[in-house]
Residue, then its C-alpha position, 0 to 999 in steps of 0.5 A: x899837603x895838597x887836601x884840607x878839611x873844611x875850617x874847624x871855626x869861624x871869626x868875625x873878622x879879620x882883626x878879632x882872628x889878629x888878636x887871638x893870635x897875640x899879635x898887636x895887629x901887625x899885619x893890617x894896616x889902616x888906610x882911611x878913617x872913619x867919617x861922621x855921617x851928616x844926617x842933616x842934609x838930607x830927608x832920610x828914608x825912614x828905615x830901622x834906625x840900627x840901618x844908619x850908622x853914624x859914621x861911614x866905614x874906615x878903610x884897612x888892609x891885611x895880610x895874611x900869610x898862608x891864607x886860602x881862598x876857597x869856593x866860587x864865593x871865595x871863602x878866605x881860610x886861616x893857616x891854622x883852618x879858621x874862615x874869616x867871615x867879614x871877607x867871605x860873607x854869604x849874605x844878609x840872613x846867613x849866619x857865620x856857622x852857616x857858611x856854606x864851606x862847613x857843609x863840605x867833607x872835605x875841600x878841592x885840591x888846593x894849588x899854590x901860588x906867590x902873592x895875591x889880592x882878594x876882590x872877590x864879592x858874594x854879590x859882585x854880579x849886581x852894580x852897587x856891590x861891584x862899585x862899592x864894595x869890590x872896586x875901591x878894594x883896589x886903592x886900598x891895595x894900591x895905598x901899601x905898596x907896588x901892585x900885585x900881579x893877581x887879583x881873585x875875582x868871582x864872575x860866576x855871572x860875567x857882566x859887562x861893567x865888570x871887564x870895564x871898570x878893571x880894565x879902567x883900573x889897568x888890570x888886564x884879563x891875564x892877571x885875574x883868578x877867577x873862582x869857581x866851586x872846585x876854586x881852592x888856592x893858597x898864597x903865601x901871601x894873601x892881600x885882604x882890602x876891607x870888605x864894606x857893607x855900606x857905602x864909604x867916603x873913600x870909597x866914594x872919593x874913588x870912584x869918582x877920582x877913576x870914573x870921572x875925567x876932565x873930559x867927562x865933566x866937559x860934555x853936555x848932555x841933552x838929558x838933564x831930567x833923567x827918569x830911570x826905567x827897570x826891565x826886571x823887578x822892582x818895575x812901576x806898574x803904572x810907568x806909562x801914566x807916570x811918564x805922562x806926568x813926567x813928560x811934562x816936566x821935560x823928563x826923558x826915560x833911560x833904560x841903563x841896561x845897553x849903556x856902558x859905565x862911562x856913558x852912564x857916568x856922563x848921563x849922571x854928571x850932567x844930570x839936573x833931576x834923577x828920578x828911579x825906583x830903588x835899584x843898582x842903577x842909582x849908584x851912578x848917583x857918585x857922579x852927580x855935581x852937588x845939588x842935583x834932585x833925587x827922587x828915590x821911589x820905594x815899595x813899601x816892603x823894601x826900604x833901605x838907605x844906600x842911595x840917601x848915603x850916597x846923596x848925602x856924600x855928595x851933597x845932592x838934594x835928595x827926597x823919596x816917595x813910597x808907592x804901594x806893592x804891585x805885584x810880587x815874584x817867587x823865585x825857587x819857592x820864596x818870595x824876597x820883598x826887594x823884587x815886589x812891583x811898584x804902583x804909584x799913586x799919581x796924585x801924591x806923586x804929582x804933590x812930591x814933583x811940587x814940593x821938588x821945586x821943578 
């Protein structure tokens, strides 16, 4: 049978799907535990308490025979027709029974192939999501056993760091799947590392143990006071007066947009103070030493605490500053808070550089 309807139903995740079964879980395995989360190392953002957990995520592993992997999004599809939502999630406000695979009469041609790993990420064309949440998937892979020939990826928007950081990991361009939205795959075995939502210990241990080298930490950089500047949203629409007062400070500008992984990953690991506005650029944060200052720059319209998790996986010393809301853009009809501009107001700004200590 080569064609399949769309799932008749959903599961929260992977285990509860186990469990309907009457299976004890046989076929995940558990790889990292939870950890504690230390609230007081850092000041924290102040964002809705349900936003910080009180312990960072464990790690697990699943297979899944006869599974299917389906969509440029890659939905992943039970034998017996069930989407597991916690590997195939859509977004922040779309609910499970809203899967965009239930909109579908009926599905793509469905090949079949051997074993195969799940990397694929409804976000991976942004930074974080990449690093966090896609490619410390690899350990947990590489914890149960010897390496998969293939590893379904969706690169619908390819980006450079992408190709990088797989490469980095030994995983050459002839052994990815990519989806696509006729993509509809069957494996006879399916290999499910845990999707996180949030940053994670062992995910964190890992990029650091891949990304930084020997070499890397032995490097001196001429930039230890790093301001990062935004091309997109999320831009300071006051940055030149900023600057001034940055300036003197001995801060440089860095736009990390024409820099590769490794050489972000050294501009972070030699660096002494860090200040940028909320963004993706602030996951190289993982590569600070202990210590380093943080200054995260928030709009008051879109505050969460990603960066603070990092920092405090990393023991760096980190504080915020909220600005006020610049301008906002509307993108196909809507407006998403997390794009609003940020402008500064440069004298309490100058008092939170005081109370940094620089």
């Amino acid at each position: 049978m080569n064609n399949f309807p769309p799932p008749i139903g959903f599961f929260h995740s992977i285990k509860e799907w186990e469990a309907a079964q009457g299976r004890t879980s046989s076929n995940i395995k558990e790889i990292y535990p939870e950890t504690p989360v230390s609230y007081g190392l850092t000041r924290r953002p102040p964002c809705p308490p349900s936003w910080y957990p009180s312990e960072f995520a464990g790690g697990y592993f699943a297979v899944i025979p006869n599974g299917r992997i389906c969509g440029a999004n890659g939905a992943i599809i039970t034998p017996d027709n069930q989407l597991l939502w916690d590997v195939s999630f859509e977004g922040v406000h779309i609910a499970p029974e809203t899967h965009s695979i239930f909109q579908e009469k009926t599905l793509p041609e469905v090949t079949h192939i051997k074993d195969a790993v799940d990397l694929t990420h409804v976000y991976s064309r942004n930074y974080y999501h990449w690093m966090y949440e896609v490619i410390p998937r690899t350990d947990l892979l590489a914890q149960c056993g010897p390496p998969v020939e293939l590893y379904i990826v969706n690169t619908e928007q390819e980006k450079p760091y992408q190709n990088e950081t797989l490469h980095q990991l030994g995983i050459s361009d002839d052994r990815l799947l990519k989806t696509h939205s006729g993509f509809h795959v069957q494996a006879e075995k399916l290999l499910l590392p845990a999707q996180p939502s949030f940053p994670t210990k062992w995910g964190y241990d890992y990029l650091r143990k891949v990304f930084i080298s020997n070499h890397t930490q032995n490097l001196s950089s001429d930039k230890k006071r790093i301001f990062i500047s935004r091309r997109w949203s999320r831009k300071i629409t006051n940055e030149e007066q900023v600057m001034k007062v940055l300036t003197k400070y001995g801060f440089v500008k860095v736009d990390l947009e024409s820099l590769s992984v490794a050489e972000q990953v050294q501009l972070f690991s030699g660096a002494e103070v860090v200040i940028a506005a909320h963004g993706a650029a602030l996951t190289n944060l993982t590569f600070c030493r202990p210590g380093t200052k943080v200054l995260e720059i928030f709009t008051p319209t879109y505050i969460i605490p990603h960066y603070w998790a990092i920092s405090t996986l990393g023991h760096l010393d980190y504080d915020y500053f909220i600005g006020q809301s610049g301008k906002y853009v509307i993108r196909n009809g809507n407006r998403w808070t997390g794009d609003d501009d940020i402008t500064i107001n440069l004298s309490k700004f100058k008092a939170s550089l005081k109370k940094m200590r620089l």
